[in-house]
N, CA, C and O of each residue as an XYZ file, in Angstrom:
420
protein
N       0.830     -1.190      0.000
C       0.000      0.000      0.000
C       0.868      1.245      0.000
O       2.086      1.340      0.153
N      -0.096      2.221     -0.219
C       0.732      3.680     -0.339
C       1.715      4.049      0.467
O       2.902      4.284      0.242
N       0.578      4.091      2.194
C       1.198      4.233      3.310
C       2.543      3.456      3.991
O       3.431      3.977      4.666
N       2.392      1.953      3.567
C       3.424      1.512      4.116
C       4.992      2.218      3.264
O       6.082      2.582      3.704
N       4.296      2.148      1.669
C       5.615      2.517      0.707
C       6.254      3.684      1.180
O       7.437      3.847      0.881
N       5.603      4.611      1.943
C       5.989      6.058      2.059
C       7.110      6.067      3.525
O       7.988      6.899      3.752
N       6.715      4.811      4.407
C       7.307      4.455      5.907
C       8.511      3.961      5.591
O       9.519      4.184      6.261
N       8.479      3.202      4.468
C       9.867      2.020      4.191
C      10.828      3.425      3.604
O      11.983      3.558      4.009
N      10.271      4.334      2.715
C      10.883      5.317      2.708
C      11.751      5.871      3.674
O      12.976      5.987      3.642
N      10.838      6.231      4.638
C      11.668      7.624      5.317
C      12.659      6.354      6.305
O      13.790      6.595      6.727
N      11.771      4.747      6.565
C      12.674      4.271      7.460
C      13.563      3.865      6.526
O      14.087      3.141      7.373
N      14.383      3.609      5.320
C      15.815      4.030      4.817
C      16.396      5.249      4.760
O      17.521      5.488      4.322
N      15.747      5.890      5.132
C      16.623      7.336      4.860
C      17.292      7.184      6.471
O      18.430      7.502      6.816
N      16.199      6.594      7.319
C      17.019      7.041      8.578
C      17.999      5.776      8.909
O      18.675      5.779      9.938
N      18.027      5.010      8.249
C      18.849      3.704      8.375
C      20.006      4.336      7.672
O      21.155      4.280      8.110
N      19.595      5.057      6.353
C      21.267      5.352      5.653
C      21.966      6.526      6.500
O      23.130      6.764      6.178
N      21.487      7.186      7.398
C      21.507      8.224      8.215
C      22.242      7.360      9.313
O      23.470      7.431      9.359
N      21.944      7.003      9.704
C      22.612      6.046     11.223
C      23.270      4.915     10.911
O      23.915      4.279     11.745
N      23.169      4.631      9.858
C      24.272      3.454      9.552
C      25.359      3.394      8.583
O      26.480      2.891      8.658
N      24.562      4.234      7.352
C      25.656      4.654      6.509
C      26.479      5.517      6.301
O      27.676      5.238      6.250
N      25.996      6.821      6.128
C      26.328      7.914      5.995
C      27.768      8.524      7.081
O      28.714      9.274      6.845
N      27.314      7.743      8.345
C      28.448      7.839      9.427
C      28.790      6.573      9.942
O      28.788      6.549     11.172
N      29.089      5.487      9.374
C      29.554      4.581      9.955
C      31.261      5.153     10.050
O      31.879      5.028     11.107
N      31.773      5.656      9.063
C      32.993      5.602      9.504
C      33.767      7.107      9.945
O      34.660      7.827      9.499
N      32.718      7.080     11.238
C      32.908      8.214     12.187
C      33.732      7.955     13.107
O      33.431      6.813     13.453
N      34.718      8.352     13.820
C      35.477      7.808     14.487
C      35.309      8.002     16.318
O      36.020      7.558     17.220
N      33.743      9.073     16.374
C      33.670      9.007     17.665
C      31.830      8.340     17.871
O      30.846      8.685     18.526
N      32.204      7.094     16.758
C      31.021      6.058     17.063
C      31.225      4.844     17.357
O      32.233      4.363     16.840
N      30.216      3.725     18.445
C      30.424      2.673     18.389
C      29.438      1.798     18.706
O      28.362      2.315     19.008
N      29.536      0.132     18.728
C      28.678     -0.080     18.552
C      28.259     -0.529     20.550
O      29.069     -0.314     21.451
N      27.099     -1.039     20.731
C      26.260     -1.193     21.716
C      25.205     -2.651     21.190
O      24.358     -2.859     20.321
N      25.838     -3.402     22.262
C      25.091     -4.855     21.786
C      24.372     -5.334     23.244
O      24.507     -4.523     24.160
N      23.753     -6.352     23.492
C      23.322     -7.359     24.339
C      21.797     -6.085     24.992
O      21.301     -6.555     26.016
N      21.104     -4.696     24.548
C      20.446     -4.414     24.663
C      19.494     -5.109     25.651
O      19.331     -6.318     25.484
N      18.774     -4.435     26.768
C      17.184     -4.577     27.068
C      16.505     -4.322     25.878
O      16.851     -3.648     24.909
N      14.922     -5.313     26.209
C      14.167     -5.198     25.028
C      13.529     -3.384     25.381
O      13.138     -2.541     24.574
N      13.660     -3.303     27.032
C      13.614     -1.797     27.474
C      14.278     -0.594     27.076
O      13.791      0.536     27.090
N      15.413     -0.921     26.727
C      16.093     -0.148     26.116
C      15.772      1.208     24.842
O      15.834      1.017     23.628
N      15.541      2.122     25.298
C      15.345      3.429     24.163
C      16.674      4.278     23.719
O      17.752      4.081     24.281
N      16.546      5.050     22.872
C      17.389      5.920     22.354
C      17.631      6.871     23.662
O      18.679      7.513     23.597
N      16.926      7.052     24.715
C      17.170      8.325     25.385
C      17.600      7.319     26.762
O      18.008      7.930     27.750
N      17.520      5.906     26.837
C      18.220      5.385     27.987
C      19.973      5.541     27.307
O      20.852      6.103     27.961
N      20.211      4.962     25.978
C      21.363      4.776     25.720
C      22.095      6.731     25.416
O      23.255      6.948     25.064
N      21.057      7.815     25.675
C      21.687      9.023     25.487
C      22.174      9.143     27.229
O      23.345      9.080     27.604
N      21.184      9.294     27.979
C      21.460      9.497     29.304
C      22.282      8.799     29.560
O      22.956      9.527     30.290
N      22.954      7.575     29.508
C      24.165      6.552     30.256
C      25.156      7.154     29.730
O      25.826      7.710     30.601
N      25.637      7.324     28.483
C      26.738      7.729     27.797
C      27.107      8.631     28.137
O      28.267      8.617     28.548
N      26.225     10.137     28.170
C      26.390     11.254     28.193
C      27.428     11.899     29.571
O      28.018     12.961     29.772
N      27.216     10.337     30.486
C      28.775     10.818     31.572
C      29.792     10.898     30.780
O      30.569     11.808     31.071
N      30.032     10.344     29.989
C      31.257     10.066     29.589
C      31.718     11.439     28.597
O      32.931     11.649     28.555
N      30.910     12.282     27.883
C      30.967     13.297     27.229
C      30.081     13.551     26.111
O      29.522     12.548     25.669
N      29.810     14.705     25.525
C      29.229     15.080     24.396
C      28.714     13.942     23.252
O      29.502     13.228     22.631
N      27.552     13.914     23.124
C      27.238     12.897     22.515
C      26.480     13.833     21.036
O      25.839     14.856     21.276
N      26.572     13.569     20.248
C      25.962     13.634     18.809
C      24.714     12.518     18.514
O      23.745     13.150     18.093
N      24.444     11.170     18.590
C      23.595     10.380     18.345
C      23.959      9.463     19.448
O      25.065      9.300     19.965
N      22.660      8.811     19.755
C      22.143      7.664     20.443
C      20.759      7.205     19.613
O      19.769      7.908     19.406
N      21.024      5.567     19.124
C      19.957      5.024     18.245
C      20.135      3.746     18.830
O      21.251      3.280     19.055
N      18.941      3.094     19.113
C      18.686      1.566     19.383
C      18.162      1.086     18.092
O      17.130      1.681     17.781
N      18.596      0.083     17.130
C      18.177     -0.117     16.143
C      17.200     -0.838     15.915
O      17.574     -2.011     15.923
N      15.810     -0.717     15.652
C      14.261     -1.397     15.846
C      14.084     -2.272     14.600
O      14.535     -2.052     13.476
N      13.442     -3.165     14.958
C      12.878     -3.984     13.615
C      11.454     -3.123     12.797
O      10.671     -2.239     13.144
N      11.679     -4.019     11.456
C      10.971     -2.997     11.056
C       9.481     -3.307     10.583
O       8.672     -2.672      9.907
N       9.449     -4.819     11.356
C       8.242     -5.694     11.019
C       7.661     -5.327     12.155
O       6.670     -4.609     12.023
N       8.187     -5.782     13.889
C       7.293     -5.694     14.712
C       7.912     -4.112     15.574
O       7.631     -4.005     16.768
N       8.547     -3.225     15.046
C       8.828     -1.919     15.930
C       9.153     -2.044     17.252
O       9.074     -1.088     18.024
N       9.559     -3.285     17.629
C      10.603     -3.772     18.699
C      12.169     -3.232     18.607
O      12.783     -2.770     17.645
N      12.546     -3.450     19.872
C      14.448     -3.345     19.828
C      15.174     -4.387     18.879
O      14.365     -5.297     18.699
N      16.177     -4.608     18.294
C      16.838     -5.407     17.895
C      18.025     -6.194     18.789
O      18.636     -7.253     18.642
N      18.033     -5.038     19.870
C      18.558     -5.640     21.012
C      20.353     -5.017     20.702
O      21.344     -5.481     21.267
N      20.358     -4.262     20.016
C      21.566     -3.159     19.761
C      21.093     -1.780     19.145
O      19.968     -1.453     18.767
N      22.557     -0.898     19.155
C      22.364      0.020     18.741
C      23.778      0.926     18.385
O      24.718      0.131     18.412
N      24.171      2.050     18.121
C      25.442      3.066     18.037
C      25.311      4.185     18.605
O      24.453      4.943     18.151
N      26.107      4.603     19.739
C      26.302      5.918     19.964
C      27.760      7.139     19.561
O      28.971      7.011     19.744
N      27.394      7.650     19.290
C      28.398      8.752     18.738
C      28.723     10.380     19.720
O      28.007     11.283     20.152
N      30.227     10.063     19.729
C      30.533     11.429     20.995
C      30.888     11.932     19.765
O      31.130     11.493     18.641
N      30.828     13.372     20.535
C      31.507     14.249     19.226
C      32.612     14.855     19.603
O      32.836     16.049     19.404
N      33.498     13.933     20.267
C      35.086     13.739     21.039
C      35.446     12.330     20.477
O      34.967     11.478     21.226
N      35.964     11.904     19.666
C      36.558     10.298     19.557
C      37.082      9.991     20.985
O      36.879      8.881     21.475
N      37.737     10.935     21.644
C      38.873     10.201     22.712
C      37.474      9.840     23.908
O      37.780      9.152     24.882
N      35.953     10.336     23.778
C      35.489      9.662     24.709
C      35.165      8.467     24.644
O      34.501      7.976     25.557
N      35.645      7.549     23.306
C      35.173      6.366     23.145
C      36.215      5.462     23.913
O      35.969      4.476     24.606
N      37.508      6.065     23.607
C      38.485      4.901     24.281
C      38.275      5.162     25.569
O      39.208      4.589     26.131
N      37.358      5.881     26.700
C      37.294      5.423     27.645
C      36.097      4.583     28.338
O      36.003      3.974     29.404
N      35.162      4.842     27.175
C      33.773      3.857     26.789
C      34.502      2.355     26.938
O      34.338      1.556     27.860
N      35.161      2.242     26.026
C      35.840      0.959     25.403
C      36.315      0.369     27.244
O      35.743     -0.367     28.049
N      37.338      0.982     27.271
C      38.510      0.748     28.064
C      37.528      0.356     29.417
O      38.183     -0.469     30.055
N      36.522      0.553     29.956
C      35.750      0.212     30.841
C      35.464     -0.952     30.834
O      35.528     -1.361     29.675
N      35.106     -1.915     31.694
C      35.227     -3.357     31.133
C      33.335     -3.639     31.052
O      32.811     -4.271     30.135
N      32.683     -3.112     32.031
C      31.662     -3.110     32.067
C      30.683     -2.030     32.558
O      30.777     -1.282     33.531
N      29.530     -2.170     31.446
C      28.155     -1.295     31.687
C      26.915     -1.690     31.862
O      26.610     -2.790     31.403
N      26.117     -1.058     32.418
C      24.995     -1.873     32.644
C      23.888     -0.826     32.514
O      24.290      0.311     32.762
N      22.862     -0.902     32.253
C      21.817     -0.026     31.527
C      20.305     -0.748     31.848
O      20.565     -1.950     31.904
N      19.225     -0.614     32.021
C      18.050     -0.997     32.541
C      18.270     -2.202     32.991
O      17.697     -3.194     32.541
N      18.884     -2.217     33.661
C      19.781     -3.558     34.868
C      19.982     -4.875     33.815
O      19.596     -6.005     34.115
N      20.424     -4.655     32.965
C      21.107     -5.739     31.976
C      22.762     -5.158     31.357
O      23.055     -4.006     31.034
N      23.408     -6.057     31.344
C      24.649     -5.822     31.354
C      25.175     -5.441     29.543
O      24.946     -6.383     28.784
N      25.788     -4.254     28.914
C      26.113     -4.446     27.695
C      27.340     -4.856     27.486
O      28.113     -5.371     28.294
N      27.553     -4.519     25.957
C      28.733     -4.606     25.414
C      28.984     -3.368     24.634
O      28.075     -2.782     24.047
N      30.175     -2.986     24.630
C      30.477     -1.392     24.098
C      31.776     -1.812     22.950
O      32.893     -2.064     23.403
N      31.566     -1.849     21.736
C      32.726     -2.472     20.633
C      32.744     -1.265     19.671
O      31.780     -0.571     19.347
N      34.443     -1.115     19.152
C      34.549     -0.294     18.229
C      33.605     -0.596     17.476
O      33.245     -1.773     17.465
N      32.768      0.614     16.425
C      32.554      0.038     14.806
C      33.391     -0.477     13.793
O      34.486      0.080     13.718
N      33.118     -1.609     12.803
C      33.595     -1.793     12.326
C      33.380     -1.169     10.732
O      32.230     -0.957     10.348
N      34.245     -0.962     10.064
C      33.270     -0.504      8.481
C      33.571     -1.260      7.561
O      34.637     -1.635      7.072
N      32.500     -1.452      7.367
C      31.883     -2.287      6.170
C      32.691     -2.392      4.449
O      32.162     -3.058      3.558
């Protein structure tokens, strides 16, 4: 239908936006083992100790508008990632993540 054609739209634009366009940003990374609780503004608020953030995205499916159970956040400092990294552990709506460079594609 019309409506869905017009959704798949804008949801690639924001997929090439958050995945493509800046994957090979160097103050982004990735965020895995997600709560299904997990939002864009839990993964902005946790980070944001660490410094200036540019994006926080949990990446949703696009059948049932659920979590995928990851996501990327981006400082707009690279050097706050190596101390993201360098932390051994985080924990976020009381489930434990994982914080990994991006890799590019």
């Amino acid at each position: 239908t019309r409506r869905r054609s017009v959704f798949l739209q804008h949801r690639q634009k924001d997929l090439k936006y958050t995945m493509g366009d800046r994957r090979d940003d160097p103050g982004k990374f990735f965020v895995g083992n997600l709560s299904w609780d997990t939002d864009n503004d839990s993964l902005w608020n946790y980070f944001s100790q660490y410094g200036q953030l540019s994006d926080a995205v949990v990446i949703m499916d696009r059948e049932t508008g659920r979590s995928r159970g990851f996501g990327f956040v981006t400082f707009r400092d690279p050097k706050c990632v190596d101390e993201v990294l360098h932390q051994q552990q985080h924990e976020i709506d009381g489930r434990q993540i994982s914080a990994k460079p991006c890799n590019s594609r």
